[in-house]
PDB file of N, CA, C and O in Angstrom:
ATOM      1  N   UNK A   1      -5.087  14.589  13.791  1.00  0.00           N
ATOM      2  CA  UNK A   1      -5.570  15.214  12.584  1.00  0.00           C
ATOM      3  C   UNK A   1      -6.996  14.768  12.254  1.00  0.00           C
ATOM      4  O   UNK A   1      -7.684  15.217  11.338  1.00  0.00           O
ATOM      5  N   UNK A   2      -7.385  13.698  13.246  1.00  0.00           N
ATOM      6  CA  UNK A   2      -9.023  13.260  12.569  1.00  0.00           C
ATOM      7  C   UNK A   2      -9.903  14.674  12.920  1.00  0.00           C
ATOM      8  O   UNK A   2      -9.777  15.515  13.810  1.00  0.00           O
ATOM      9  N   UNK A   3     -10.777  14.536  11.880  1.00  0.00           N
ATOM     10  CA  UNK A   3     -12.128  15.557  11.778  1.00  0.00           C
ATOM     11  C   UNK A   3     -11.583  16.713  11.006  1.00  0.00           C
ATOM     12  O   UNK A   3     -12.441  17.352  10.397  1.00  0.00           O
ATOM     13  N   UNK A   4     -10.096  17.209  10.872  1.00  0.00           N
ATOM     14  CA  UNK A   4      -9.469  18.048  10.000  1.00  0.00           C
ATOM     15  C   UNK A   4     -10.125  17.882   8.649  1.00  0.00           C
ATOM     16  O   UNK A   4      -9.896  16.846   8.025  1.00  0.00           O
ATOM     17  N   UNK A   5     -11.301  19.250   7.893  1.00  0.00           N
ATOM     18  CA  UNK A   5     -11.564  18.740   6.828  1.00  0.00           C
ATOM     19  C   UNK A   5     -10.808  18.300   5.704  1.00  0.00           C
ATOM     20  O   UNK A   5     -11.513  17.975   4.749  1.00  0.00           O
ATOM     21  N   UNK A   6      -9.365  18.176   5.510  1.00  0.00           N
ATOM     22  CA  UNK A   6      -8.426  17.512   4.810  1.00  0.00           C
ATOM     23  C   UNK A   6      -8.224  16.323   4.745  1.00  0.00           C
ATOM     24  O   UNK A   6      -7.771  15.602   3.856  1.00  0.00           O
ATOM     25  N   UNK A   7      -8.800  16.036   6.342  1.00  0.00           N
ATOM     26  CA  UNK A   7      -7.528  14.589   7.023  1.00  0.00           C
ATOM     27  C   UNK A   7      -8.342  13.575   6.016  1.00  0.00           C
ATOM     28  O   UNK A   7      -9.541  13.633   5.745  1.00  0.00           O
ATOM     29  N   UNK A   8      -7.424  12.679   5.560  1.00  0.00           N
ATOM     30  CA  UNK A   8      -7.900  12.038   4.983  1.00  0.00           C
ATOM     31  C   UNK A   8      -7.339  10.198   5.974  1.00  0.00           C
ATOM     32  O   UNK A   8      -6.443  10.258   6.816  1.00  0.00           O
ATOM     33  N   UNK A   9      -7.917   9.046   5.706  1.00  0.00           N
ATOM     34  CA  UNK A   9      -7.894   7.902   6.703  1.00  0.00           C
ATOM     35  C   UNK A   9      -7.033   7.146   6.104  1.00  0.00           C
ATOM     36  O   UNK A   9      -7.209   7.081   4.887  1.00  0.00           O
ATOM     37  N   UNK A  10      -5.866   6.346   6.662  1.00  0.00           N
ATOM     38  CA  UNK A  10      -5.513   5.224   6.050  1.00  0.00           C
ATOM     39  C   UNK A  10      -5.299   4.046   7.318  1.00  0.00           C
ATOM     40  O   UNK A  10      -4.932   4.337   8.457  1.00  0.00           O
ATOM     41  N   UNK A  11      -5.593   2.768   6.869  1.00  0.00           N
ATOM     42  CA  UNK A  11      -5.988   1.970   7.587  1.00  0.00           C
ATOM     43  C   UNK A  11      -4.599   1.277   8.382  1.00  0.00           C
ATOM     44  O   UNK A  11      -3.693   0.889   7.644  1.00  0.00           O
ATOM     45  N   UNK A  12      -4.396   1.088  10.232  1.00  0.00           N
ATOM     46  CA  UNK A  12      -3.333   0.755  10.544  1.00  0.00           C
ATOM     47  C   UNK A  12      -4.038  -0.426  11.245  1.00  0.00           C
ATOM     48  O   UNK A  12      -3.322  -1.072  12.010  1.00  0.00           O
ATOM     49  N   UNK A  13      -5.531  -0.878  11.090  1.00  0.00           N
ATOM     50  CA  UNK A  13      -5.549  -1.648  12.565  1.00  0.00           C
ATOM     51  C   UNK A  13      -7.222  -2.286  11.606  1.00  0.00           C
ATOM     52  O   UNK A  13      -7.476  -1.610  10.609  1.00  0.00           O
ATOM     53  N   UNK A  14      -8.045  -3.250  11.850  1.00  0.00           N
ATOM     54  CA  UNK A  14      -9.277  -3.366  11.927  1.00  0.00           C
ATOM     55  C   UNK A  14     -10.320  -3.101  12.184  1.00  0.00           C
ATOM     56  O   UNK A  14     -11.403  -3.441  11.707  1.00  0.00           O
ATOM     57  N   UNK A  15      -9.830  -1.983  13.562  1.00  0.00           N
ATOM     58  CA  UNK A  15     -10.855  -1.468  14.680  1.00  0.00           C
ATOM     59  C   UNK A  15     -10.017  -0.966  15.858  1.00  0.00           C
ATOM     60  O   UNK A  15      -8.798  -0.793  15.881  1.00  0.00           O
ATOM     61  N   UNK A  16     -10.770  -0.798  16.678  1.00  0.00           N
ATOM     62  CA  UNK A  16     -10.191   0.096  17.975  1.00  0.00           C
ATOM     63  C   UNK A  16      -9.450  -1.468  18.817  1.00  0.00           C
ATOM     64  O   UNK A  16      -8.605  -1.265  19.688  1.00  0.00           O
ATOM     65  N   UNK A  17      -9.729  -2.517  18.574  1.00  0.00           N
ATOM     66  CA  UNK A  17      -9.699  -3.723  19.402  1.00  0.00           C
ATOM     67  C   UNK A  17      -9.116  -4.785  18.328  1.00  0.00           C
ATOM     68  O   UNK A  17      -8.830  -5.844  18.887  1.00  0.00           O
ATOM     69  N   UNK A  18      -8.893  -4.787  17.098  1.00  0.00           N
ATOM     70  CA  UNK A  18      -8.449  -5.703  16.506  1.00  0.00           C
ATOM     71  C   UNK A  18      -7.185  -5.163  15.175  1.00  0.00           C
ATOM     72  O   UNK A  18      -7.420  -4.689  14.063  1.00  0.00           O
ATOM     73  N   UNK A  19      -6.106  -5.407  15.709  1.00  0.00           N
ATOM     74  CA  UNK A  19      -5.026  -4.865  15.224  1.00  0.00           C
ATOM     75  C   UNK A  19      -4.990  -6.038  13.983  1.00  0.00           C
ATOM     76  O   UNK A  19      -5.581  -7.110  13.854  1.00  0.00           O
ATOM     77  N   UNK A  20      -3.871  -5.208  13.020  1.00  0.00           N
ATOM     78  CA  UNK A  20      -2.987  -6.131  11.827  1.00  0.00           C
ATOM     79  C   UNK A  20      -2.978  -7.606  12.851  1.00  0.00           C
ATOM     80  O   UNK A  20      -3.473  -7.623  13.978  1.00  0.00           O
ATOM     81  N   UNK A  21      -2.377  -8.677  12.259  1.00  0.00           N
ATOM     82  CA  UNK A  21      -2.342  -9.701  12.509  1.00  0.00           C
ATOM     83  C   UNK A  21      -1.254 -10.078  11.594  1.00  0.00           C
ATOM     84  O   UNK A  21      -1.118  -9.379  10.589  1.00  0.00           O
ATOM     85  N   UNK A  22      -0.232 -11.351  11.831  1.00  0.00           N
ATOM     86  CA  UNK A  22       0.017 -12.091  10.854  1.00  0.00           C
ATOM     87  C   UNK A  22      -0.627 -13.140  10.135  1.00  0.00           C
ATOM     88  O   UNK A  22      -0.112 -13.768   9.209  1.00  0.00           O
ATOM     89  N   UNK A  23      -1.940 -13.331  10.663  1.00  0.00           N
ATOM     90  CA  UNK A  23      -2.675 -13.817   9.993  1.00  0.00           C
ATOM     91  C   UNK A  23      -3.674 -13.300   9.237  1.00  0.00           C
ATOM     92  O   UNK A  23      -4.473 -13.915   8.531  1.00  0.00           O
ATOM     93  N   UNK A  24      -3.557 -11.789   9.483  1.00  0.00           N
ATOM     94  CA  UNK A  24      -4.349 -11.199   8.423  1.00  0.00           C
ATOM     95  C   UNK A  24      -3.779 -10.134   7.394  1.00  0.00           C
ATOM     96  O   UNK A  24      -4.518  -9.342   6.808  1.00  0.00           O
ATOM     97  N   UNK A  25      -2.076 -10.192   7.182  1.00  0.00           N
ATOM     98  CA  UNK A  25      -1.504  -9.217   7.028  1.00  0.00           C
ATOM     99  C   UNK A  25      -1.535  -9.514   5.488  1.00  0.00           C
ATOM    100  O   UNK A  25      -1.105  -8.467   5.004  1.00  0.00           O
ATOM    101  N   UNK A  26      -1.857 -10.521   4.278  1.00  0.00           N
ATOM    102  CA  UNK A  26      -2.097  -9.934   2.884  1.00  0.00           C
ATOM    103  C   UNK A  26      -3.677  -9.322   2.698  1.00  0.00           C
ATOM    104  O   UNK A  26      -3.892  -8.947   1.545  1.00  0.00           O
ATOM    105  N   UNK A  27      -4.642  -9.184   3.495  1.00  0.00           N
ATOM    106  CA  UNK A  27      -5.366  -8.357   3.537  1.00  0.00           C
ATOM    107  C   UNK A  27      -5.488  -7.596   3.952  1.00  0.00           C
ATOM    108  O   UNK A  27      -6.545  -6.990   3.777  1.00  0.00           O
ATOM    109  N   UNK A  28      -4.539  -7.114   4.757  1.00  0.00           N
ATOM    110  CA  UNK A  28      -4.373  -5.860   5.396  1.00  0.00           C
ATOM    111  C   UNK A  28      -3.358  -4.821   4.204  1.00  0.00           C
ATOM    112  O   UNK A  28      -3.827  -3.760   3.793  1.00  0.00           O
ATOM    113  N   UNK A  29      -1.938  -5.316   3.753  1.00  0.00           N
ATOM    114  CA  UNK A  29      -2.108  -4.716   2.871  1.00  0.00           C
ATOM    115  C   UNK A  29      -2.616  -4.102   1.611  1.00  0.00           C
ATOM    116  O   UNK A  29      -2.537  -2.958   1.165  1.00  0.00           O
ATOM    117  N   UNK A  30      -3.131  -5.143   1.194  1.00  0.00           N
ATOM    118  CA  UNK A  30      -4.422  -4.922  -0.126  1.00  0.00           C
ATOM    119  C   UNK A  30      -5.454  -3.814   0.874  1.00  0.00           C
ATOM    120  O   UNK A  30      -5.448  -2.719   0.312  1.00  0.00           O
ATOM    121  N   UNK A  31      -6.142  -3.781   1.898  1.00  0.00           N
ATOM    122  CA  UNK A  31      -6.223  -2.684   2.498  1.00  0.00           C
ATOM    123  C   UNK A  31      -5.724  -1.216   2.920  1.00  0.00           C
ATOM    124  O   UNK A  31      -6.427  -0.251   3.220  1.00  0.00           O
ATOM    125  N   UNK A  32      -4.470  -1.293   2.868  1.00  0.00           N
ATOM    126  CA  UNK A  32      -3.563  -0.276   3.238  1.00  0.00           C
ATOM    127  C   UNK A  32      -3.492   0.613   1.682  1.00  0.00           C
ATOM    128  O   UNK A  32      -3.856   1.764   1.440  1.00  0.00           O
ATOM    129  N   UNK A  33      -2.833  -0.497   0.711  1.00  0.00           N
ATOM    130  CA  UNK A  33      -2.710   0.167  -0.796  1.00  0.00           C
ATOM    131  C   UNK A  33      -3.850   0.548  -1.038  1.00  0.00           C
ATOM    132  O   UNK A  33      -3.710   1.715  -1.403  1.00  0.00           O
ATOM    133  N   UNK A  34      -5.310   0.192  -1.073  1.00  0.00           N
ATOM    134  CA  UNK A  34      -6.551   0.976  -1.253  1.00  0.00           C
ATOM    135  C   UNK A  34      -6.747   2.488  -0.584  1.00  0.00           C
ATOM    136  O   UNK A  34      -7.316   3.496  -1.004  1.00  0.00           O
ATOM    137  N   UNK A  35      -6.163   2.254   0.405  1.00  0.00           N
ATOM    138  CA  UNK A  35      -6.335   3.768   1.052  1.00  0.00           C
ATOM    139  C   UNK A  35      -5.442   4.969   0.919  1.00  0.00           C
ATOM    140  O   UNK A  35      -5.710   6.165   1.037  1.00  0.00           O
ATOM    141  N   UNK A  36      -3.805   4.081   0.522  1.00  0.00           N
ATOM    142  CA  UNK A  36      -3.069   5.057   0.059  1.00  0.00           C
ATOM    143  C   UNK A  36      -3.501   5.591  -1.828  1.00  0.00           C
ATOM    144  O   UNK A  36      -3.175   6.653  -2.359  1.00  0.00           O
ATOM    145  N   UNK A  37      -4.301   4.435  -2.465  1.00  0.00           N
ATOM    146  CA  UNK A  37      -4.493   5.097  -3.760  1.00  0.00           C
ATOM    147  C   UNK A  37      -5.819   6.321  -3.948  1.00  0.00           C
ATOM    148  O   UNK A  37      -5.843   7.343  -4.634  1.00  0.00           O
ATOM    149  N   UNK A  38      -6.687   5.820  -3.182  1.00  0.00           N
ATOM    150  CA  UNK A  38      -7.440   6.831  -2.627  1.00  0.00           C
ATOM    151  C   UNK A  38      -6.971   8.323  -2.174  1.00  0.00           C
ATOM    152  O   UNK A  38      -7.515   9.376  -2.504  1.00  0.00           O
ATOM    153  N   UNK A  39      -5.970   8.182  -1.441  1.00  0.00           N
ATOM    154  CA  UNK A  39      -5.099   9.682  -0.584  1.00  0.00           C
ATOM    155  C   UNK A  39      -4.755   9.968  -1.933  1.00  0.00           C
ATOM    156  O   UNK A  39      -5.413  10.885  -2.426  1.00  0.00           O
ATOM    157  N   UNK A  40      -3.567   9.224  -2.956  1.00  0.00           N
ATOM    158  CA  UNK A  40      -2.927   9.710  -3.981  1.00  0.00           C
ATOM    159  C   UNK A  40      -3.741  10.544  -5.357  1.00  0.00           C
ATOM    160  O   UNK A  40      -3.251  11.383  -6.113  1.00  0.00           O
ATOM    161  N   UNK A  41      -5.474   9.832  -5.350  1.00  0.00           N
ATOM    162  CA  UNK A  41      -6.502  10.137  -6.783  1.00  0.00           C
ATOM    163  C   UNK A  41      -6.500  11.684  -5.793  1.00  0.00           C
ATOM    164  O   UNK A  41      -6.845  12.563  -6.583  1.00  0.00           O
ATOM    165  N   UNK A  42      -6.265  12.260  -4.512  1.00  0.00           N
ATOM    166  CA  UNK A  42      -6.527  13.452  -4.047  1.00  0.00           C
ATOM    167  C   UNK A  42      -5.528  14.325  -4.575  1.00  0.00           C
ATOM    168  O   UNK A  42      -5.543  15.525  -4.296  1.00  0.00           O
ATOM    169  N   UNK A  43      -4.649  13.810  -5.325  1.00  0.00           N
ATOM    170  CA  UNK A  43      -3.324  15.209  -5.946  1.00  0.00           C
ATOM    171  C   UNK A  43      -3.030  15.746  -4.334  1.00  0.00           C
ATOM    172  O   UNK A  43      -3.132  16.971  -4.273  1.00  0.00           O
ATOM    173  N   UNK A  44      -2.701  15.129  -3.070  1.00  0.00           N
ATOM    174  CA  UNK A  44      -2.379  16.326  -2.438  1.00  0.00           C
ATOM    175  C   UNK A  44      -1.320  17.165  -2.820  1.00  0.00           C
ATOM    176  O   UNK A  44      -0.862  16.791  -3.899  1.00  0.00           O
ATOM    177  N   UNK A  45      -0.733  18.181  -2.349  1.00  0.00           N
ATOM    178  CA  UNK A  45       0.217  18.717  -2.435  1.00  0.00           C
ATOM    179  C   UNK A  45       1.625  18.762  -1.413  1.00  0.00           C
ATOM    180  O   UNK A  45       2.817  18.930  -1.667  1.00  0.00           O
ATOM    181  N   UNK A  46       0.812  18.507  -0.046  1.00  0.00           N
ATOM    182  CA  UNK A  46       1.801  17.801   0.971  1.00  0.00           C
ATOM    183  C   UNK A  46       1.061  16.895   1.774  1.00  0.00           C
ATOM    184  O   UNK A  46      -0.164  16.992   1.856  1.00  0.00           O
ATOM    185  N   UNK A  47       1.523  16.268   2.203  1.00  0.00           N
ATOM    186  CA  UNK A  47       1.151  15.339   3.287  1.00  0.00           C
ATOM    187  C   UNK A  47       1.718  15.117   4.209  1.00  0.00           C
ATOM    188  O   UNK A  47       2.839  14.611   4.154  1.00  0.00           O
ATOM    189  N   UNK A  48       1.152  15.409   5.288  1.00  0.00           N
ATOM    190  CA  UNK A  48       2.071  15.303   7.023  1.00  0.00           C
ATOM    191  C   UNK A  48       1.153  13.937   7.656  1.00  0.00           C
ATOM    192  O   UNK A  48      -0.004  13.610   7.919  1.00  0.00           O
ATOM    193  N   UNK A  49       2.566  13.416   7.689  1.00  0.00           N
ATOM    194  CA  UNK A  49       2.028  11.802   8.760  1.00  0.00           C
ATOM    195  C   UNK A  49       2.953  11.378   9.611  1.00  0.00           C
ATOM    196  O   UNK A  49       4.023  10.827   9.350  1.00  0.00           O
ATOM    197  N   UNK A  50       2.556  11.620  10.504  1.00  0.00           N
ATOM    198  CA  UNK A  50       3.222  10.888  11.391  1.00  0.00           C
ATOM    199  C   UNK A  50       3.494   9.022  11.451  1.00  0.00           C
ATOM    200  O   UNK A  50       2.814   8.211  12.079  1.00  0.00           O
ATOM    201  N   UNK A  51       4.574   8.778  10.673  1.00  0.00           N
ATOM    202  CA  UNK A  51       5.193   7.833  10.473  1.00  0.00           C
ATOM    203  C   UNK A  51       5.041   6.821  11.540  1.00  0.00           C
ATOM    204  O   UNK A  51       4.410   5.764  11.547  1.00  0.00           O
ATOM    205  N   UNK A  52       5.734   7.365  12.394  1.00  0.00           N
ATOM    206  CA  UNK A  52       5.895   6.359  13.518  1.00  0.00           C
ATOM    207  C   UNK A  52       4.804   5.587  14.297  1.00  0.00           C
ATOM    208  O   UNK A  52       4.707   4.477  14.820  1.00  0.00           O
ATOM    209  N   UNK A  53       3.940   6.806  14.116  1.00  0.00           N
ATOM    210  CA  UNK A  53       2.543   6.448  14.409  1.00  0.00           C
ATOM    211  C   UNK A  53       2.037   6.619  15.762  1.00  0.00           C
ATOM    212  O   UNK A  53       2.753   6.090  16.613  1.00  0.00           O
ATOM    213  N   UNK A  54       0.725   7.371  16.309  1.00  0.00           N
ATOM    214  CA  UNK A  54       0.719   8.208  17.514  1.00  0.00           C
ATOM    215  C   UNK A  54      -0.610   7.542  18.037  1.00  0.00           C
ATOM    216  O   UNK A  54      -1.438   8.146  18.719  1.00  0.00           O
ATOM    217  N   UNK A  55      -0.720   6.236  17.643  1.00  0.00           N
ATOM    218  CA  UNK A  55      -1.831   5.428  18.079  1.00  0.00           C
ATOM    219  C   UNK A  55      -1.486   3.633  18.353  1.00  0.00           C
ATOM    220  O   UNK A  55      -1.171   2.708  17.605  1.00  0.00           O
ATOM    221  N   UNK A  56      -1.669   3.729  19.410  1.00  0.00           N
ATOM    222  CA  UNK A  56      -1.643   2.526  20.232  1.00  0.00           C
ATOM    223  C   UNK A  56      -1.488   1.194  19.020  1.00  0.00           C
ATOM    224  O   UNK A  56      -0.697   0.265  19.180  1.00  0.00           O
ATOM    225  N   UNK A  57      -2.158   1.291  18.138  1.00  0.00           N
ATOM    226  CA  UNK A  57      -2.498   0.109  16.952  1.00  0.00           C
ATOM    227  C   UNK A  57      -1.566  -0.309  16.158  1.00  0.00           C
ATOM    228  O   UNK A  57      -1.491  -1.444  15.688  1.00  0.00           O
ATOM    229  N   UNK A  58      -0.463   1.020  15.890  1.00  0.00           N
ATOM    230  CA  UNK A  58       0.502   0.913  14.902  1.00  0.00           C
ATOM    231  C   UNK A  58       1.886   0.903  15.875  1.00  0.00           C
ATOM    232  O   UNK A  58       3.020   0.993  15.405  1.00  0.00           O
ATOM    233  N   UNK A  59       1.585   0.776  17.323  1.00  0.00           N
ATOM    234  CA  UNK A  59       2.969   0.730  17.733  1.00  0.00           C
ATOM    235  C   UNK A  59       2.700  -0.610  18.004  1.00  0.00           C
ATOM    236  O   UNK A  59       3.860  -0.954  18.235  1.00  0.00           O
ATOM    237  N   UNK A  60       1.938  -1.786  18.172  1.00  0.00           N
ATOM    238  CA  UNK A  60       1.851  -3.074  18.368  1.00  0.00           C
ATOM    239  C   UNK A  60       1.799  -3.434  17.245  1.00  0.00           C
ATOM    240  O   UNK A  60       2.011  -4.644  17.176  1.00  0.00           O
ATOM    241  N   UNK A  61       1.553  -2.810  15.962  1.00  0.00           N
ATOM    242  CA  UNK A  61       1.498  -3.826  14.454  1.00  0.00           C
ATOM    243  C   UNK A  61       2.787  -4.721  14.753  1.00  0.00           C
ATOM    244  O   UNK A  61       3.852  -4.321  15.223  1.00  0.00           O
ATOM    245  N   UNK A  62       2.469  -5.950  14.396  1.00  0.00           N
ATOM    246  CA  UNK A  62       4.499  -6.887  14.126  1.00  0.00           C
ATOM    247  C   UNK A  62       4.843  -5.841  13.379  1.00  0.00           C
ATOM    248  O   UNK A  62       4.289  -4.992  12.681  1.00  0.00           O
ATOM    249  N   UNK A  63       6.141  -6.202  13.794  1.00  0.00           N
ATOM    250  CA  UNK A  63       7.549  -5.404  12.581  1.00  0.00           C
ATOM    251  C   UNK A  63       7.290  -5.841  11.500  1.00  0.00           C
ATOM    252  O   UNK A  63       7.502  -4.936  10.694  1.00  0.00           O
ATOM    253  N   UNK A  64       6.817  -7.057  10.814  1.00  0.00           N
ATOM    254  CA  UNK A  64       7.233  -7.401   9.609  1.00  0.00           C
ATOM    255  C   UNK A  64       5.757  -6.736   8.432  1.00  0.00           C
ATOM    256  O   UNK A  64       5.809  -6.409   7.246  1.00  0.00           O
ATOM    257  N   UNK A  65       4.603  -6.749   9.383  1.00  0.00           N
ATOM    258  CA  UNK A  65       3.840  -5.656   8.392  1.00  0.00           C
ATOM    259  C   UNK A  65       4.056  -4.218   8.765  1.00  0.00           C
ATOM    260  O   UNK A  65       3.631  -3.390   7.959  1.00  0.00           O
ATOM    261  N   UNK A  66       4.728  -3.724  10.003  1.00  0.00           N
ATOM    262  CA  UNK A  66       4.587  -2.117   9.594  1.00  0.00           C
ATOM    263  C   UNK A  66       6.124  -2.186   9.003  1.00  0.00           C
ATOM    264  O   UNK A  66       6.535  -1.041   8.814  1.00  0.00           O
ATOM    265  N   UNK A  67       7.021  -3.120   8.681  1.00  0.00           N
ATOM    266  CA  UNK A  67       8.062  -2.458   7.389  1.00  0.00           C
ATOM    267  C   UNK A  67       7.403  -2.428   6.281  1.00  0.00           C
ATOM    268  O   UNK A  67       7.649  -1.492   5.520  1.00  0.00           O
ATOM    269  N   UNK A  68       6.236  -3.592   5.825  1.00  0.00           N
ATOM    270  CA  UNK A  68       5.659  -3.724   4.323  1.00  0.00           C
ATOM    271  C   UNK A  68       5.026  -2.170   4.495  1.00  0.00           C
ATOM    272  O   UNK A  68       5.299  -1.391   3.583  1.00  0.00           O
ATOM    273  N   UNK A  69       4.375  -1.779   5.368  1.00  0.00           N
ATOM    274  CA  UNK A  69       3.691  -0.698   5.452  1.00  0.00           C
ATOM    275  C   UNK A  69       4.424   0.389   4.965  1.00  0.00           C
ATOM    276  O   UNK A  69       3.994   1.089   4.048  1.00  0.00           O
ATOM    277  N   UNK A  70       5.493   0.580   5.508  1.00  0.00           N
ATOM    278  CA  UNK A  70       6.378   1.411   5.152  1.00  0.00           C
ATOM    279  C   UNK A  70       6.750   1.508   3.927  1.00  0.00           C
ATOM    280  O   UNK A  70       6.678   2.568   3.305  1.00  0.00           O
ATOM    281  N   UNK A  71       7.358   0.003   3.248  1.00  0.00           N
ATOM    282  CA  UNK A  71       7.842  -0.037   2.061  1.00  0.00           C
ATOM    283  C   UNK A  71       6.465   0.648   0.697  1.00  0.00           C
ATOM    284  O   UNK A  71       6.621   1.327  -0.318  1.00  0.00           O
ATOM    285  N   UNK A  72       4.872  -0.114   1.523  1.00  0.00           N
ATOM    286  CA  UNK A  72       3.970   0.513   0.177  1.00  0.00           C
ATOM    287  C   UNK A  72       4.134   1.901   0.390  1.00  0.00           C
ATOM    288  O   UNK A  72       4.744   2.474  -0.512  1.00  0.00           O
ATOM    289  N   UNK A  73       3.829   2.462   1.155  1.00  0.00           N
ATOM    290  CA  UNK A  73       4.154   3.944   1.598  1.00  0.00           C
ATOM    291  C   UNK A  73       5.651   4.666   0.789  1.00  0.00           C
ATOM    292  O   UNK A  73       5.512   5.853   0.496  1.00  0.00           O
ATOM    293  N   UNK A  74       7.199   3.948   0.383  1.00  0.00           N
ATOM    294  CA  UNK A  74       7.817   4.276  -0.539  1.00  0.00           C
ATOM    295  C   UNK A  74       7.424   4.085  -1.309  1.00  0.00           C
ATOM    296  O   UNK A  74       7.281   5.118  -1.962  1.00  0.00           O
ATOM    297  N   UNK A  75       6.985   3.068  -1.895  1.00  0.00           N
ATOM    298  CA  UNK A  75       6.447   2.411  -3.692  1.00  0.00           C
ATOM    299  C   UNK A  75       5.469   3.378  -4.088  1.00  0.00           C
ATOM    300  O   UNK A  75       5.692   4.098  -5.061  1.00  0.00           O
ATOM    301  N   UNK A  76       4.406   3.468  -3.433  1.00  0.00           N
ATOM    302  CA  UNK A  76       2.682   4.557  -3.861  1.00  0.00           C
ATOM    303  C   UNK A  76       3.197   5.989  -4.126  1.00  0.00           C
ATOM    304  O   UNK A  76       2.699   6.679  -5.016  1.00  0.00           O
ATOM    305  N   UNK A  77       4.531   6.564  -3.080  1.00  0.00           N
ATOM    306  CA  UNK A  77       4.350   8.161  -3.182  1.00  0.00           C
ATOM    307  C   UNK A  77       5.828   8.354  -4.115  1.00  0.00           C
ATOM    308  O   UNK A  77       6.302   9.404  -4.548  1.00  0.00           O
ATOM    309  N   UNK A  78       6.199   7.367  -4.208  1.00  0.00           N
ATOM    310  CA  UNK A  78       7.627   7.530  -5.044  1.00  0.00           C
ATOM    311  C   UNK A  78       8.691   8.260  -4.229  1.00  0.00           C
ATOM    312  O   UNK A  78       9.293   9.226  -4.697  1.00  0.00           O
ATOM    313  N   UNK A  79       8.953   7.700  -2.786  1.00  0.00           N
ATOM    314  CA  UNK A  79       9.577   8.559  -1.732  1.00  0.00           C
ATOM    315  C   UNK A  79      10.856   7.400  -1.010  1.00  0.00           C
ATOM    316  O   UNK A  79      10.595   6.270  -0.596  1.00  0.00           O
ATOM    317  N   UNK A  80      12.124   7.999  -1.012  1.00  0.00           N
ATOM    318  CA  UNK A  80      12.836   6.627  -0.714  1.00  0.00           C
ATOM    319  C   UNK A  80      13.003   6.423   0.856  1.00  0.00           C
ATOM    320  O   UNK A  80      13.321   5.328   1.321  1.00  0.00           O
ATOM    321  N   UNK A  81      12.684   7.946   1.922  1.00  0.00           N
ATOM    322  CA  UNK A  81      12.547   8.005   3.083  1.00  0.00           C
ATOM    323  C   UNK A  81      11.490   8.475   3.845  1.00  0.00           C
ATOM    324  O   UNK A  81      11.586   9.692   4.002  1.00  0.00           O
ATOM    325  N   UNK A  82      10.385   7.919   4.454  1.00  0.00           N
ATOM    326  CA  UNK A  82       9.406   8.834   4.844  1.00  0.00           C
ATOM    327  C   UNK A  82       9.743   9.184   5.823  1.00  0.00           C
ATOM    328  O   UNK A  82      10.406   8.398   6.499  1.00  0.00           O
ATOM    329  N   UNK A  83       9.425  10.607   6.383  1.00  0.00           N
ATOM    330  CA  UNK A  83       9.673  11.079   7.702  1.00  0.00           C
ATOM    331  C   UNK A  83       8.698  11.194   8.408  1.00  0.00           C
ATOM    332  O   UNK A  83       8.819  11.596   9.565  1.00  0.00           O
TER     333      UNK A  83
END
């Protein structure tokens, strides 16, 4: 979806070369919630994301930040399952 004039960015990684960390994972979420409140000040009307995630960055995040990931992702959109 990048370059889609819609697509809008939310952050899974540092860079192309420096993924989440557990040593960097309360700034990574304070990162993550910035970008989902950003998506949310947009009123979309739907949003298609691929959850699971279709980039190398978010299938190596640890489990224990892409569940937080997940969980801000319920808390921000008020959603109890994302698909």
């Amino acid at each position: 979806m990048r370059g889609e004039p819609n697509a809008h960015p939310v952050s899974i990684s540092w860079g192309p070369h420096e993924p989440f960390t557990h040593a960097t994972a309360h700034k990574a979420f304070s990162t993550i919630a910035t970008d989902l409140d950003a998506l949310i000040s947009r009123e979309p009307a739907i949003i298609v994301w691929p959850l699971p995630g279709l980039v190398p960055e978010f299938q190596s995040m640890p489990d224990e930040i892409r569940a937080e990931f997940r969980q801000i992702v319920r808390q921000r959109f008020q959603i109890s399952d994302p698909v």
